[in-house]
GUTIVEX-72129 format. One record per residue (C-alpha): residue in three letters; chain; x, y, z. Coordinates in steps of 0.5 Angstrom, whole numbers. Layout:
# residues N
> Ala	A	X	Y	Z
...
This chain:
# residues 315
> Unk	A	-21	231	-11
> Unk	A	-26	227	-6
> Unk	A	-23	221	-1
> Unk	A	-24	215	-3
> Unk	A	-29	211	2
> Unk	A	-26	206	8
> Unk	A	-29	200	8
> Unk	A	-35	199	12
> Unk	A	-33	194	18
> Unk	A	-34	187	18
> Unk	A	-40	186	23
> Unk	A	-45	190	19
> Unk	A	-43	187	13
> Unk	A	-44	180	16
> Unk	A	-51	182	19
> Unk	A	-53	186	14
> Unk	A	-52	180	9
> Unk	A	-55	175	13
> Unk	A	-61	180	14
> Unk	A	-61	181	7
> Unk	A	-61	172	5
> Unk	A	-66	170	11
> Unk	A	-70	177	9
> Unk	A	-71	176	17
> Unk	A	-68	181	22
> Unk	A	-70	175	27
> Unk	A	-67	169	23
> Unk	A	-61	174	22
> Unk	A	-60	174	29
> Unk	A	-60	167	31
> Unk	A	-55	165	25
> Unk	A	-50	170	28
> Unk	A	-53	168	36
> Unk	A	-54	175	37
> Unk	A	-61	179	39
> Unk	A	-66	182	33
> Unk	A	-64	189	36
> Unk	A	-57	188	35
> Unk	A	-57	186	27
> Unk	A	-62	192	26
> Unk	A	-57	197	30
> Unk	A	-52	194	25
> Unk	A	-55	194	19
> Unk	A	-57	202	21
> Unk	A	-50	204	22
> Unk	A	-48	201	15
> Unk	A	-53	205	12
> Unk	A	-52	211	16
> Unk	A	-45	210	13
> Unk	A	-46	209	6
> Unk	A	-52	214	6
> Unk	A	-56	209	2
> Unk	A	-62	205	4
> Unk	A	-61	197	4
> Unk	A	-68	195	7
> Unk	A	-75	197	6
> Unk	A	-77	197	14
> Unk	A	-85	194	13
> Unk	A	-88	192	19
> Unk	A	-85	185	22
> Unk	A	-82	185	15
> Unk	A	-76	188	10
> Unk	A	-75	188	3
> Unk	A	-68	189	0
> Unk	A	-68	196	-4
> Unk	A	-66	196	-11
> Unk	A	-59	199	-9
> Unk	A	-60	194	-3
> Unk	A	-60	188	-8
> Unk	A	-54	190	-11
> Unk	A	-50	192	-7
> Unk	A	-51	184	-3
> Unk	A	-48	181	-9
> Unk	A	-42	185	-8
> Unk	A	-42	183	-1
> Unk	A	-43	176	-3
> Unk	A	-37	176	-7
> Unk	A	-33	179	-3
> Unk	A	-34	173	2
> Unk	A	-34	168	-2
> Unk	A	-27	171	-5
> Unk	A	-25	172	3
> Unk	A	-27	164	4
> Unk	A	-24	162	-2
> Unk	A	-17	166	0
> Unk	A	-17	162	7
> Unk	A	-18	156	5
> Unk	A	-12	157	0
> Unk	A	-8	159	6
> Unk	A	-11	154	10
> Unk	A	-8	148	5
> Unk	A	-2	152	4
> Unk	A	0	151	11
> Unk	A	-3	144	12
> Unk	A	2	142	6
> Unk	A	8	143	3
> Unk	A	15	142	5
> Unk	A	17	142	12
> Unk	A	25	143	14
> Unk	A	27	139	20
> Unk	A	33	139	23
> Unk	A	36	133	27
> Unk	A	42	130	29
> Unk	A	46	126	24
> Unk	A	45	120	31
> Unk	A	38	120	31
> Unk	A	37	121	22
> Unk	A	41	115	21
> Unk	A	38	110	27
> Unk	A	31	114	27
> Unk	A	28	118	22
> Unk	A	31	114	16
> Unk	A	28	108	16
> Unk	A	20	111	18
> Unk	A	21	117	11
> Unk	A	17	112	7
> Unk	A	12	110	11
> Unk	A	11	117	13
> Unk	A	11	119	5
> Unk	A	5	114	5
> Unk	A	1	117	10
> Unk	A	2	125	9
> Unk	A	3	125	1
> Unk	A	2	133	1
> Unk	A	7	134	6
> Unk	A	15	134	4
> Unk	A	21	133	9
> Unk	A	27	136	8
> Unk	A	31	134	13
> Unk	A	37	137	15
> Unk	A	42	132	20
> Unk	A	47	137	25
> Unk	A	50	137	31
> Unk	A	49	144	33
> Unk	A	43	148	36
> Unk	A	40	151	30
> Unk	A	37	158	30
> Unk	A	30	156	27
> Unk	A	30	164	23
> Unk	A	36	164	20
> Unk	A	36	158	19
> Unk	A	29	157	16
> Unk	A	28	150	21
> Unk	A	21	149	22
> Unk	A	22	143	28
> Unk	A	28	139	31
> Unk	A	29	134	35
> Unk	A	34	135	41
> Unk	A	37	131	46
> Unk	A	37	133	52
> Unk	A	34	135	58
> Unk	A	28	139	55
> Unk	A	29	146	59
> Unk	A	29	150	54
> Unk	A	24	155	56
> Unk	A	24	160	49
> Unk	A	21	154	45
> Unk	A	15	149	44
> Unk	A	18	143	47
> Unk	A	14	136	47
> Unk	A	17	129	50
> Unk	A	19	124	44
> Unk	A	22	119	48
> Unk	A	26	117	54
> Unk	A	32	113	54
> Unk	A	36	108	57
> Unk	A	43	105	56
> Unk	A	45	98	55
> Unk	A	49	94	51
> Unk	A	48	91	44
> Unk	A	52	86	38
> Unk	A	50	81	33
> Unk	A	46	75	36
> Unk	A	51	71	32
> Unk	A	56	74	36
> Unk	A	52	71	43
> Unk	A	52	64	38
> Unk	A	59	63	36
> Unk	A	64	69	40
> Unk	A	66	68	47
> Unk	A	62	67	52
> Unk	A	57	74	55
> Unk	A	54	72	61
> Unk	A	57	76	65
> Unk	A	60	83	65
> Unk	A	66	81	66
> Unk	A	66	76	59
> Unk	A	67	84	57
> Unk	A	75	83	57
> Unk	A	75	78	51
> Unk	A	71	82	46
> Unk	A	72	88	42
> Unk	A	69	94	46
> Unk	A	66	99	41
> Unk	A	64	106	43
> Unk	A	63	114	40
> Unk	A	68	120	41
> Unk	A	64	121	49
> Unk	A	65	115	52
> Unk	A	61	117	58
> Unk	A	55	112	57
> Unk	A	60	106	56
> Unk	A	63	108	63
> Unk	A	56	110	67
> Unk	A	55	102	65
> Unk	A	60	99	67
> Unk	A	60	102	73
> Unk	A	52	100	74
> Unk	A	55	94	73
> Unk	A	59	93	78
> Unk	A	66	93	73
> Unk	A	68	102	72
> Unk	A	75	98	72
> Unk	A	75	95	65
> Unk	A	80	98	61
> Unk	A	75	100	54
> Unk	A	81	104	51
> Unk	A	83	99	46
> Unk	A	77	99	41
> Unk	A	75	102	36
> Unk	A	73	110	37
> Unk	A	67	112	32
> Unk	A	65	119	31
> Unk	A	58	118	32
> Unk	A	54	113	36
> Unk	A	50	110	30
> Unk	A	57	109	27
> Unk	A	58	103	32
> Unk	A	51	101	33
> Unk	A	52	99	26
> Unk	A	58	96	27
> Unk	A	55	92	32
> Unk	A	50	90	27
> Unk	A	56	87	22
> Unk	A	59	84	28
> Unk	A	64	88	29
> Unk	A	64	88	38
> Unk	A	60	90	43
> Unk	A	57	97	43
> Unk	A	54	101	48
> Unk	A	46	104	45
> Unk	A	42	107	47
> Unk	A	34	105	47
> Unk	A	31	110	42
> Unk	A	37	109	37
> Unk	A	38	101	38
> Unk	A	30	100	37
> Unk	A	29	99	30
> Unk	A	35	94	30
> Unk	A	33	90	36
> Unk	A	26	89	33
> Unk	A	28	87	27
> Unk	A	33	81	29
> Unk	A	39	85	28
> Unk	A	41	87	35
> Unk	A	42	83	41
> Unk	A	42	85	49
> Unk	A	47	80	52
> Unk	A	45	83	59
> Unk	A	39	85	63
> Unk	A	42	91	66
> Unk	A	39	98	63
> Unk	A	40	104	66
> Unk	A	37	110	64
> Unk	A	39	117	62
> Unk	A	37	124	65
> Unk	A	36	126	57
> Unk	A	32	124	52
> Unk	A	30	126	45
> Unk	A	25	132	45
> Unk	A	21	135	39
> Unk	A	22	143	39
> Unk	A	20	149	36
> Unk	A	19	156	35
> Unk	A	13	157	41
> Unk	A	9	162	36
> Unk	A	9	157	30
> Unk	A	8	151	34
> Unk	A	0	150	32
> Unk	A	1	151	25
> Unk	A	-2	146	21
> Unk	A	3	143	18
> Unk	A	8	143	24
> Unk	A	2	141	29
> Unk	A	1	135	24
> Unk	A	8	132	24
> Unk	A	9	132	31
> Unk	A	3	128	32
> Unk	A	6	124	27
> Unk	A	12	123	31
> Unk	A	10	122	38
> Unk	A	6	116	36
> Unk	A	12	113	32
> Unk	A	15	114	38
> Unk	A	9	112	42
> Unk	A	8	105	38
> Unk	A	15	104	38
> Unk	A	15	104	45
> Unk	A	9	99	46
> Unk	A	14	95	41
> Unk	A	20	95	46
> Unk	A	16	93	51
> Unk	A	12	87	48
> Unk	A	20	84	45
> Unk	A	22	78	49
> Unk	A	29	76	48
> Unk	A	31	69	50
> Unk	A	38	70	47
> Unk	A	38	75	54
> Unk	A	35	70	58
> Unk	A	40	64	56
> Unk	A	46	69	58
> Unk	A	44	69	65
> Unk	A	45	62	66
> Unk	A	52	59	68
């Protein structure tokens, strides 16, 4: 029983079918920018290994054999099949159901409010969005991006900056209207002070602030920080935020700044990734998409006046 051939290598089968559609060698060659002898070497070997003639050679001109013509459609077919396949792919790829992990924090405050807008401006591509606390393993657990908080050093993963983050301070604006008084950092001792498990950026404010005394053990304990900052929104307290978790809130009306005094943070937020699947489509479109969310939020916050500040600076 005989063998059943290979298949012949890509680059004569590209010279040979450009050849054959421009009836040229010379046109061949400036399709594929390479030189006429180099589309006549390959379209030679390709005879030579099927044993079979593809052109008649006449002068400064060729002519497709009987064989030649025939065995051009199957070419043909099998490149627009090949083109057909990768455009497929290609969509695939670009679409779908992305899974993205990111902290219960950052889904509540960040991620929630922008799946509509999101939905409106990529209706081919579903999130599927998964709010944990711990570091994921991207294989095991079928995460295609993440949104960390942290430093950024992460040396095995695609990392790109989302946004930097300062502390401060934040209530309802009614709070400033009718509560007591909030000048000062000191006018903190008559209000209900609310804070997450860490209170670590509770006490690296208040020690900016020239008050690290204050004794802040009294007031509600929340498991996650978006817990009270919407406890703040209802008019519970003062809580501490950070920028990119209160941000919505502040734009909207919903928050106030009482002080001026913001210090930032080491950490920040972090888009993440597997290094060898960064670039694909579908993964390099929604890390566009959030880097400009994060990008005009910015722009936002920067433009945000706030009179209510102002008028608590006044004695």
């Amino acid at each position: 029983m005989t063998d059943t051939p290979s298949l012949p290598p890509l680059k004569p089968l590209r010279a040979f079918e450009a050849a054959a559609r421009r009836q040229s060698f010379t046109k061949a060659a400036e399709e594929l920018h390479v030189t006429q002898g180099a589309v006549s070497h390959q379209v030679k070997a390709l005879e030579d290994r099927l044993g079979v003639r593809l052109f008649h050679r006449r002068n400064q001109h060729i002519l497709l054999t009987e064989q030649g013509r025939a065995y051009l459609a199957v070419v043909q077919d099998a490149f627009g099949r090949l083109a057909a396949g990768t455009r497929q792919l290609l969509a695939g790829e670009a679409a779908g159901v992305l899974t993205v992990s990111v902290s219960p924090n950052f889904a509540a405050k960040w991620m929630v409010h922008r799946l509509g807008r999101f939905a409106a401006e990529h209706p081919d591509l579903g999130l599927r969005i998964a709010a944990s606390m711990h570091r994921v393993d991207f294989a095991r657990e079928g995460i295609d991006v993440a949104v960390r908080h942290g430093d950024g050093d992460w040396p095995d993963l695609h990392v790109a900056r989302l946004c930097e983050d300062e502390v401060f301070p934040v209530c309802a604006p009614r709070l400033l209207e009718s509560g007591p008084p909030l000048r000062r950092p000191e006018d903190l001792r008559r209000h209900v002070l609310l804070r997450a498990l860490d209170q670590r950026e509770w006490d690296a404010w208040l020690e900016a602030a020239g008050i690290g005394s204050l004794d802040i053990g009294l007031g509600p304990v929340l498991e996650q920080l978006s817990m009270a900052i919407d406890a703040a929104v209802a008019g519970q307290g003062v809580s501490i935020a950070r920028s990119t978790l209160a941000a919505a809130d502040l734009l909207a009306g919903r928050l106030a700044r009482p002080f001026p005094l913001a210090i930032p943070r080491a950490k920040g937020y972090f888009v993440v990734s597997p290094k060898e699947s960064a670039q694909r489509p579908k993964v390099a479109r929604f890390r566009a998409w959030l880097l400009a969310e994060a990008a005009a939020e910015r722009r936002q916050l920067a433009a945000l006046t706030l009179p209510t500040r102002r008028a608590m600076r006044s004695p």
